[in-house]
N, CA, C and O of each residue as an XYZ file, in Angstrom:
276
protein
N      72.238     49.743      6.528
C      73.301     50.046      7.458
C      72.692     50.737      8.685
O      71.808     51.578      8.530
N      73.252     50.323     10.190
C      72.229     50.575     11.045
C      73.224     52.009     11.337
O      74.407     52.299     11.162
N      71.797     52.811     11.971
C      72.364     54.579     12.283
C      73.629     54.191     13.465
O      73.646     53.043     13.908
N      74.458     54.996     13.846
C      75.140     55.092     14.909
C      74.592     55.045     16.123
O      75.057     54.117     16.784
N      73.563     55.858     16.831
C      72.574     55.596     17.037
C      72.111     54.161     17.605
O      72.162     53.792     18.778
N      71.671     53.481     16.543
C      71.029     52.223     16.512
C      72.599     51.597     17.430
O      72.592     51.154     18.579
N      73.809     51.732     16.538
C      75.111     50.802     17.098
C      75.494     51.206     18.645
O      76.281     50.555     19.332
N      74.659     52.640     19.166
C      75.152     52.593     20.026
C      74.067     51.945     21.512
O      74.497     51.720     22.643
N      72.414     51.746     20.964
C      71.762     51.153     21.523
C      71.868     49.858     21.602
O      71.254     49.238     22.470
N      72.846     49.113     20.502
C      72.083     47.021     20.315
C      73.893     47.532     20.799
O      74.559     47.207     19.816
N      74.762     48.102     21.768
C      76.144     47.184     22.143
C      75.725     46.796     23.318
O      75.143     47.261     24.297
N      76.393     45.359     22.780
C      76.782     44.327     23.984
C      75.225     44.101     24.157
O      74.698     44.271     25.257
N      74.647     43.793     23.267
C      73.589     42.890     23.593
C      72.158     43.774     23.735
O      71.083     43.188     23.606
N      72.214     45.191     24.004
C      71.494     45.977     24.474
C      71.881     46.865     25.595
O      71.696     48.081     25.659
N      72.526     45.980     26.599
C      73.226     46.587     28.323
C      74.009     47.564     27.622
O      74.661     48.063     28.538
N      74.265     48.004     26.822
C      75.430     49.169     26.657
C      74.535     50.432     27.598
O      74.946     50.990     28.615
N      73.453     50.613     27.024
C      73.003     51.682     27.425
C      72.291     51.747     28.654
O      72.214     52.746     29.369
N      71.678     50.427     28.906
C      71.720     50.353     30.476
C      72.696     50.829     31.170
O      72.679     51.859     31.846
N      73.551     50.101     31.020
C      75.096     50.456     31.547
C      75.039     51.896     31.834
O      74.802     52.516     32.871
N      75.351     52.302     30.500
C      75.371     53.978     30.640
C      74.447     55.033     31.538
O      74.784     55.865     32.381
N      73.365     54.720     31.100
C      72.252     55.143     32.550
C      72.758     54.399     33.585
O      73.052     55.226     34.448
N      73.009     53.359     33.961
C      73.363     53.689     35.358
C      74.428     53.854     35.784
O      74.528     53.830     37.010
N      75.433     54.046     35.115
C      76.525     54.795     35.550
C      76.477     56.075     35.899
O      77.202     56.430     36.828
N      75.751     56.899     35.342
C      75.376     58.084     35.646
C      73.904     58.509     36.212
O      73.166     59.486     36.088
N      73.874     57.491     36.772
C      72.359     57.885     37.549
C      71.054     58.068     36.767
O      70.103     58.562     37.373
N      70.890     57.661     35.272
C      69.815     58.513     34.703
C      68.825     57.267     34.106
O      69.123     56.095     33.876
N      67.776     57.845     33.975
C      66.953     56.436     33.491
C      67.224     56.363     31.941
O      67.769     57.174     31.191
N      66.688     55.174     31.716
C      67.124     54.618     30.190
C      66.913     56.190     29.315
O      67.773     56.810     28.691
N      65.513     56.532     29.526
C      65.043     57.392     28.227
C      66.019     58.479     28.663
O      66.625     58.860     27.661
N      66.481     59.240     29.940
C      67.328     59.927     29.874
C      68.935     59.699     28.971
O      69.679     60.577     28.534
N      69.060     58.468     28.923
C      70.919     57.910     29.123
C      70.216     58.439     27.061
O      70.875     59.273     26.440
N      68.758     57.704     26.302
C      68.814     57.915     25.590
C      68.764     59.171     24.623
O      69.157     59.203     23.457
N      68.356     59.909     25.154
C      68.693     61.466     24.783
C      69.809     62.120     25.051
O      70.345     62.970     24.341
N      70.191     61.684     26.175
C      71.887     61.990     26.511
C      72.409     61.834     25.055
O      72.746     62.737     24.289
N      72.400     60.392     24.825
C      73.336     60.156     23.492
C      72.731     60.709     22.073
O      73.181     61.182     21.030
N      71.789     60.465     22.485
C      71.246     61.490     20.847
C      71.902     62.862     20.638
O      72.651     63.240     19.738
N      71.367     63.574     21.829
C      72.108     64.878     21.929
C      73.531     64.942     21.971
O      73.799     66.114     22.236
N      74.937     64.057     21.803
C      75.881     64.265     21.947
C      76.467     63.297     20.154
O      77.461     63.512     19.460
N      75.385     62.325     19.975
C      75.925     62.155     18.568
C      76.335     63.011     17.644
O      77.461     62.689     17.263
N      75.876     64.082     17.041
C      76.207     64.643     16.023
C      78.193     65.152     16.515
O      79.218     65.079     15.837
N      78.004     65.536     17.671
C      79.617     65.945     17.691
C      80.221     64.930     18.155
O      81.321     65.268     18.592
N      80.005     63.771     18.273
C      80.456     62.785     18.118
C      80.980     62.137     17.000
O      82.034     61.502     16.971
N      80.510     62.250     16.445
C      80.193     61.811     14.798
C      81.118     62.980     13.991
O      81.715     62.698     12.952
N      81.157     64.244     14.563
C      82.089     65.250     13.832
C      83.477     64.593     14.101
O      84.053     63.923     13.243
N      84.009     64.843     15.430
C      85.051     64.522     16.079
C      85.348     63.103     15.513
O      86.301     63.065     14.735
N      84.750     62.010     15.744
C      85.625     60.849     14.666
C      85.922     61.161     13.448
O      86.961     60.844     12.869
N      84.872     61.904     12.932
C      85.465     62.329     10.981
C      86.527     62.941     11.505
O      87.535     62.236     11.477
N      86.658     63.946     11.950
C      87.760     64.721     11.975
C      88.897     63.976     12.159
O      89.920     64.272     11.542
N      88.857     62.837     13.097
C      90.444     62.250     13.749
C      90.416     61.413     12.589
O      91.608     61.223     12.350
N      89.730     60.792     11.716
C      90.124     59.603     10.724
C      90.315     60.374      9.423
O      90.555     59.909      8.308
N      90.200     61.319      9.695
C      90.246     62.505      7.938
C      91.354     62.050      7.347
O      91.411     61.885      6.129
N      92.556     61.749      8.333
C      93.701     61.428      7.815
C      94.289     59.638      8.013
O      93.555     58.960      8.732
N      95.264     59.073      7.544
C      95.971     57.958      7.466
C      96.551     58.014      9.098
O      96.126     57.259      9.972
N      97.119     58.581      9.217
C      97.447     58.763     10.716
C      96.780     58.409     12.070
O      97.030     57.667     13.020
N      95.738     59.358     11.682
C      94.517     59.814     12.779
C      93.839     57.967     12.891
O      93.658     57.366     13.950
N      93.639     57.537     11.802
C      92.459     56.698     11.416
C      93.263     55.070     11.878
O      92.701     54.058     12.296
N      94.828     55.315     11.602
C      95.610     54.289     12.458
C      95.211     54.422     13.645
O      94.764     53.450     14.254
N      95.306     55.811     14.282
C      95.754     55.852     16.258
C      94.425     55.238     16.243
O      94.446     54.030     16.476
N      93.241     55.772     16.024
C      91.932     55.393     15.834
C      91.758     53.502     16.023
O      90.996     52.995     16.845
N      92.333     52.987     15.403
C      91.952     51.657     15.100
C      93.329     51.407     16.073
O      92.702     51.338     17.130
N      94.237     51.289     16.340
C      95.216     50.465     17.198
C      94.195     50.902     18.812
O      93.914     49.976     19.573
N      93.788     52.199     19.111
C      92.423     52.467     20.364
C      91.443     51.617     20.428
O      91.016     51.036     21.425
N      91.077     51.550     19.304
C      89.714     50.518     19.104
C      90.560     48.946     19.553
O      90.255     48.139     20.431
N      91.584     48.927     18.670
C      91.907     47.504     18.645
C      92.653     46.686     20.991
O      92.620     45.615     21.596
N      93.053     47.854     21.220
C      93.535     47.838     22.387
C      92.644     48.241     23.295
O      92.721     47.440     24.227
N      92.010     48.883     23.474
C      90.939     48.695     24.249
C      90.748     50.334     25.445
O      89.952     50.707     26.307
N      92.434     51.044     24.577
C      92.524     52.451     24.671
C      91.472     53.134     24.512
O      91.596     53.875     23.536
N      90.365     53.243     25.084
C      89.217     54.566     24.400
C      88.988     55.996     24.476
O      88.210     56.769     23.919
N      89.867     56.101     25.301
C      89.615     57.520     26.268
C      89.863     58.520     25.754
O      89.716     59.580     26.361
């Protein structure tokens, strides 16, 4: 099972994280420590919102709609 991490480097082909560096001005290895350093509370904050039946619906109708924010 690939790390989060890994899912958030191979989206969309790889360009995810291009993307992301240059949206914010930063070079790849920056955009990639950016996200390293923000996974773990990343990773808290989804457990937390899917802990419940509720949470883990709003969660997936966001995902499913294209709501991310």
């Amino acid at each position: 099972m690939p790390s989060l991490f890994d899912i958030f480097t191979q989206a969309q082909n790889g360009a995810g994280m291009q993307a992301l560096a240059q949206q914010y001005g930063l070079s790849m290895q920056q955009a990639q420590a950016a996200v390293q350093a923000l996974l773990p509370a990343f990773s808290q904050g989804l457990q937390r919102n899917t802990a419940d039946p509720y949470g883990m619906g709003a969660f997936m109708t966001a995902m499913a709609s294209g709501q991310h924010a």
